[in-house]
C-alpha positions in Angstrom: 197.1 103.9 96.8 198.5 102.1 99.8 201.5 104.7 100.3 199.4 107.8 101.0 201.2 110.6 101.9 199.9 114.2 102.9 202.0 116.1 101.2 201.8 119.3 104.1 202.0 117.2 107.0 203.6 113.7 105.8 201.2 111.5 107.6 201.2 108.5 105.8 199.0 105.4 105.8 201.1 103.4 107.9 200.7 105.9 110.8 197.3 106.8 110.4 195.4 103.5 108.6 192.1 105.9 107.9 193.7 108.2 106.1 191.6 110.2 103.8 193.3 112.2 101.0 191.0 115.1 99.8 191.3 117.1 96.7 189.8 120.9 95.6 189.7 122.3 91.7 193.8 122.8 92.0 194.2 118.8 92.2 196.2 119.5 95.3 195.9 116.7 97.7 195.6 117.4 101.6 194.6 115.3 104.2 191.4 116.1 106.4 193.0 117.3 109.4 195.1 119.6 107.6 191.5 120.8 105.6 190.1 121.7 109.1 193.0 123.3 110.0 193.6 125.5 107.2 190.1 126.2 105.8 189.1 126.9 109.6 186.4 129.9 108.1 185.3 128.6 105.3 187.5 129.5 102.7 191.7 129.8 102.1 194.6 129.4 99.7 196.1 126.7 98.4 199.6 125.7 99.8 201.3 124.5 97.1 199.9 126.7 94.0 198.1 130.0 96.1 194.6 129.4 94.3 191.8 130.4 96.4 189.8 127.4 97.4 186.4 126.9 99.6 186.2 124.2 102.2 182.8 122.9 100.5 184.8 122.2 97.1 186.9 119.6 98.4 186.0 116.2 97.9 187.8 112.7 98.2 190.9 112.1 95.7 190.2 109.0 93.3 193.3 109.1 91.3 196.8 109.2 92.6 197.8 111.6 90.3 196.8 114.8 91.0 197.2 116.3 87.4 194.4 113.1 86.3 192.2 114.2 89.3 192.4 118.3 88.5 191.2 117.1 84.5 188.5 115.1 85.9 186.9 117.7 87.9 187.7 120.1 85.0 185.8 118.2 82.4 182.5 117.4 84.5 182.4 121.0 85.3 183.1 122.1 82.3 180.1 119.5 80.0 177.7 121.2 82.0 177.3 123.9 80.3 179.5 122.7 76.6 176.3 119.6 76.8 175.0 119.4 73.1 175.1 116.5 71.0 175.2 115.8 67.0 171.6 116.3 66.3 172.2 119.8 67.5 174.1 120.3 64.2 173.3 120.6 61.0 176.9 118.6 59.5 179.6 116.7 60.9 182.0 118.9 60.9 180.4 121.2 62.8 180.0 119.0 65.4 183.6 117.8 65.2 184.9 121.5 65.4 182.3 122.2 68.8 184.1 118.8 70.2 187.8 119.9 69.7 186.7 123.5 70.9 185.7 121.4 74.4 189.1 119.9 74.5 190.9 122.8 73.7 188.9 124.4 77.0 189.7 121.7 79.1 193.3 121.5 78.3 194.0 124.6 78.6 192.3 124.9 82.0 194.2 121.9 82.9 197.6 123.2 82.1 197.0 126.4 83.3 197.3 127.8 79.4 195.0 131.4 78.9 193.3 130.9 81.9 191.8 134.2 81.6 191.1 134.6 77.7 189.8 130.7 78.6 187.5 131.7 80.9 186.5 134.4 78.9 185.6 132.2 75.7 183.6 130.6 78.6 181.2 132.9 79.8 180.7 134.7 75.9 179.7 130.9 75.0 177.2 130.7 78.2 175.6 134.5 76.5 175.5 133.2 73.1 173.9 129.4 73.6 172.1 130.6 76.9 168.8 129.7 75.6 169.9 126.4 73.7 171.6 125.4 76.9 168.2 125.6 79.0 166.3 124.1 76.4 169.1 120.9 76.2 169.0 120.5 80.1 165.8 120.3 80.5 165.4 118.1 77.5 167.7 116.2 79.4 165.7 116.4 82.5 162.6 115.1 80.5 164.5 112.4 79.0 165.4 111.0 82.4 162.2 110.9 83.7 160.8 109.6 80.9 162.9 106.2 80.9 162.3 106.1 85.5 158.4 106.5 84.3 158.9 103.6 81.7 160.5 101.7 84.1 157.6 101.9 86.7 155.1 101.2 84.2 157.3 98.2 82.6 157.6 97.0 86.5 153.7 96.9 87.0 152.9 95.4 83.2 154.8 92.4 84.7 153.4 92.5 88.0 149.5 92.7 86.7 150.8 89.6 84.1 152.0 87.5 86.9 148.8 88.2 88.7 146.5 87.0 85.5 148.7 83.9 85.6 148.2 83.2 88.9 144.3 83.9 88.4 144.3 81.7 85.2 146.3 78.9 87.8 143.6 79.3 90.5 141.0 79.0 87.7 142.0 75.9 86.2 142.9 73.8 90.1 139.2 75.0 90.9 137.7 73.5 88.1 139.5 70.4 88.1 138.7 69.6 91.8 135.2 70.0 90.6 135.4 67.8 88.2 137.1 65.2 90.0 134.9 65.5 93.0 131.5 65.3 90.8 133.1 62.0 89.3 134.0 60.5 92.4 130.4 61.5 93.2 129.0 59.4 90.6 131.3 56.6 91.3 130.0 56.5 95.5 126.6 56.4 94.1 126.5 53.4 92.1 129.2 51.4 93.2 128.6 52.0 97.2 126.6 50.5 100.0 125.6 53.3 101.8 122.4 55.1 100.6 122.4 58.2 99.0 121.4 60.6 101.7 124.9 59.8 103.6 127.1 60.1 100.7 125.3 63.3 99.4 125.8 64.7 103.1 129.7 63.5 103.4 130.6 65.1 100.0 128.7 68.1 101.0 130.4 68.5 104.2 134.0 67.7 102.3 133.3 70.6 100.1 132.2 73.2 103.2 135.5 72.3 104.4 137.6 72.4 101.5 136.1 76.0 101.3 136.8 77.2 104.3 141.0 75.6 104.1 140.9 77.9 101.1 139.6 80.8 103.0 141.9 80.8 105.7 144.9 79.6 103.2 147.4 82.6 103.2 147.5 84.5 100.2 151.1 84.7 98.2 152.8 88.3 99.1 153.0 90.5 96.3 155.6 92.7 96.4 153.8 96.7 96.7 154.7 99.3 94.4 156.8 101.9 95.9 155.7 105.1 93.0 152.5 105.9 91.4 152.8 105.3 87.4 153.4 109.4 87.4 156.5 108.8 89.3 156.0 110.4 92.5 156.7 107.8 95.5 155.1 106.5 98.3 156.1 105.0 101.4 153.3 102.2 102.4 155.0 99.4 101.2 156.6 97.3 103.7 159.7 94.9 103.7 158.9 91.3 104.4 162.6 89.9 106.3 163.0 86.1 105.7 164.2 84.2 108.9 167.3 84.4 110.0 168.4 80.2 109.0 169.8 78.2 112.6 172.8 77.2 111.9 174.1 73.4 113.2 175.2 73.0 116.7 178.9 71.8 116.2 181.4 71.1 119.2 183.6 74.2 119.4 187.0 73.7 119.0 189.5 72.5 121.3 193.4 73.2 120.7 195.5 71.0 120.9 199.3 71.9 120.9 201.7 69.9 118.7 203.4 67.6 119.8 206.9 67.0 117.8 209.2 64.2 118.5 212.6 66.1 118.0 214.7 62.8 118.6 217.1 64.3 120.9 217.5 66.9 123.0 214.2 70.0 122.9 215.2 73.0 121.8 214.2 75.7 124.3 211.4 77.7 123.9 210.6 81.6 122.4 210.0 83.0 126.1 213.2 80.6 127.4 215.1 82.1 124.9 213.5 86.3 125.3 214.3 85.9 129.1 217.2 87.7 130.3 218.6 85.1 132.2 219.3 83.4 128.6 222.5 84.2 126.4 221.5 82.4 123.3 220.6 86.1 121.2 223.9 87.8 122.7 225.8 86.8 119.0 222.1 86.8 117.4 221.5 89.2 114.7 218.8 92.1 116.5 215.8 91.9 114.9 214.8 95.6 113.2 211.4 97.7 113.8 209.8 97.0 110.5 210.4 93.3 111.3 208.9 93.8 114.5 206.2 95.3 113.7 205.7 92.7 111.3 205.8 89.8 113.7 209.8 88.2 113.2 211.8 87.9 116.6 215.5 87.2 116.5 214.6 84.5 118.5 212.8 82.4 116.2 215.3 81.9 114.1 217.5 81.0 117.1 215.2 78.5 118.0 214.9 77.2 114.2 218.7 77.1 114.6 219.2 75.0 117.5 216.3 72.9 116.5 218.0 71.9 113.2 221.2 71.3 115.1 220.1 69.1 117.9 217.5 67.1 116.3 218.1 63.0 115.9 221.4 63.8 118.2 220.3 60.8 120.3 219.9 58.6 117.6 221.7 55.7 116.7 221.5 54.1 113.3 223.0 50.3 114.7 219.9 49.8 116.4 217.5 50.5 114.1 219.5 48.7 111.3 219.0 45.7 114.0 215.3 46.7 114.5 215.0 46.4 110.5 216.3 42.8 110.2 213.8 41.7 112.8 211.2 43.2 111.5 211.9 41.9 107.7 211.9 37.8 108.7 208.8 38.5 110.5 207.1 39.7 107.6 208.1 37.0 105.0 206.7 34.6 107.5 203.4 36.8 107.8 203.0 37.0 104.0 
């Protein structure tokens, strides 16, 4: 959809890059400014088919063409209320003839076939299947609750099993330091020096402190629900950011222009040649305005030109044939 067009005012994309095409029930495409301007109170007529249209109906096009975007709208609008499924029916074929009445509704609504007798059919199916329709929507409603609500409680069966883990982890480090600290105990007792009030006293005080790194260790974040298991939120949790990572201190970049060794006369350059003082574009091909507005210049290919045609001018093939056979004894002497 990169050639846009408004098809009232012709703005295109090219002139106006945010250009927003917006369609209504019709499938008639207008732009926004051209929505203000004619649905100024609210409500108005189509300009291309007449058909009444409200400014809150228009929404932005998705398809580029419009006859797709009118049967789109048709069709969601129209399985709100046609919304029942197989198990609603008591045979296949019932089912099958409910499905090709929906399509024979939405194509004729979409090809502007009965539109009256259509929309009649409509509203006598909405009287007949009014109470199956309410009871199907809010089955419908149920259903989709139901699977959000399984999907909070599935969420905190895992959190609460990561949390036993972790206890179970805890649990085990605990009693394996204790186990290692009563052996190492036993081993300062009969194998060391010192008498047995010290070494009692140092492991005692290794253990007070041990207790207290624990106590001050920070705890691993959890993260907070964000809805009760009934499904009704709550807005105490809180969003923990990571830090933003410093990235390495580089040296910024210098430019450097090229330098090309032409072998002969330098061409001149772009602004030499755009000056008026210069005649090189007077037999030069004008550039157009798409290729300006693209970036070309008659001038650069005038440069390329006389770049192609004066380079190696100054060169002269004797002496570097002389330069190669002084340069070959040289190296079979090297070698």
């Amino acid at each position: 959809m990169d050639d846009l067009v408004c098809p009232r005012c012709k703005t295109t994309k090219y002139r106006n890059p945010s250009l927003k095409l917006l369609v209504n029930v019709c499938g008639h495409a207008l732009c926004e400014s051209c929505v203000e301007l004619l649905f100024v109170k609210g409500s108005g007529a189509c300009p291309e088919c007449g058909v009444a249209l409200r400014r809150s109906g228009f929404r932005i096009q998705l398809f580029e063409d419009p006859i797709v975007e009118k049967e789109v709208d048709i069709r969601r609008r129209i399985l709100r209320d046609y919304c029942k499924r197989e198990s609603d029916f008591t045979s296949l074929r019932e089912y099958n003839d409910y499905l090709e009445e929906v399509e024979t509704v939405v194509f004729n609504l979409v090809n502007n076939i009965d539109i009256i007798d259509t929309n009649k059919r409509i509203e006598q199916y909405k009287r007949d299947n009014k109470e199956s329709l309410a009871k199907v929507r809010t089955q419908s409603k149920f259903n989709e609750e139901l699977l959000e609500l399984d999907a909070i409680l599935e969420e905190e069966k895992m959190r609460s099993e990561m949390m036993r883990l972790e206890a179970l982890r805890v649990e085990r480090q605990e009693k394996l330091r204790k186990l290692k600290s009563h052996e190492a105990l036993i081993d300062d007792l009969m194998f060391s020096e010192t008498d047995a009030k010290s070494i009692l006293a140092s492991h005692k005080s290794s253990k007070a402190n041990f207790e207290y790194d624990v106590q001050i260790d920070v705890p691993k974040v959890v993260p907070a629900p964000v809805a009760f298991t009934s499904g009704i939120g709550f807005g105490s949790g809180r969003t923990s950011f990571l830090p933003v990572p410093k990235s390495e201190e580089v040296p910024l970049f210098s430019y450097e222009e090229l330098k090309l060794d032409f072998g002969g006369l330098h061409p001149p350059t772009i602004d030499e040649l755009k000056s008026t003082h210069s005649k090189y574009l007077n037999h030069v091909k004008a550039a157009t305005t798409p290729e300006v507005a693209g970036g070309f210049h008659s001038s650069i290919a005038c440069r390329r030109a006389l770049q192609d045609a004066f380079a190696d001018i100054t060169l002269q093939p004797k002496l570097i044939r002389k330069m190669d056979e002084l340069i070959e004894p040289m190296d079979v002497d090297a070698s």
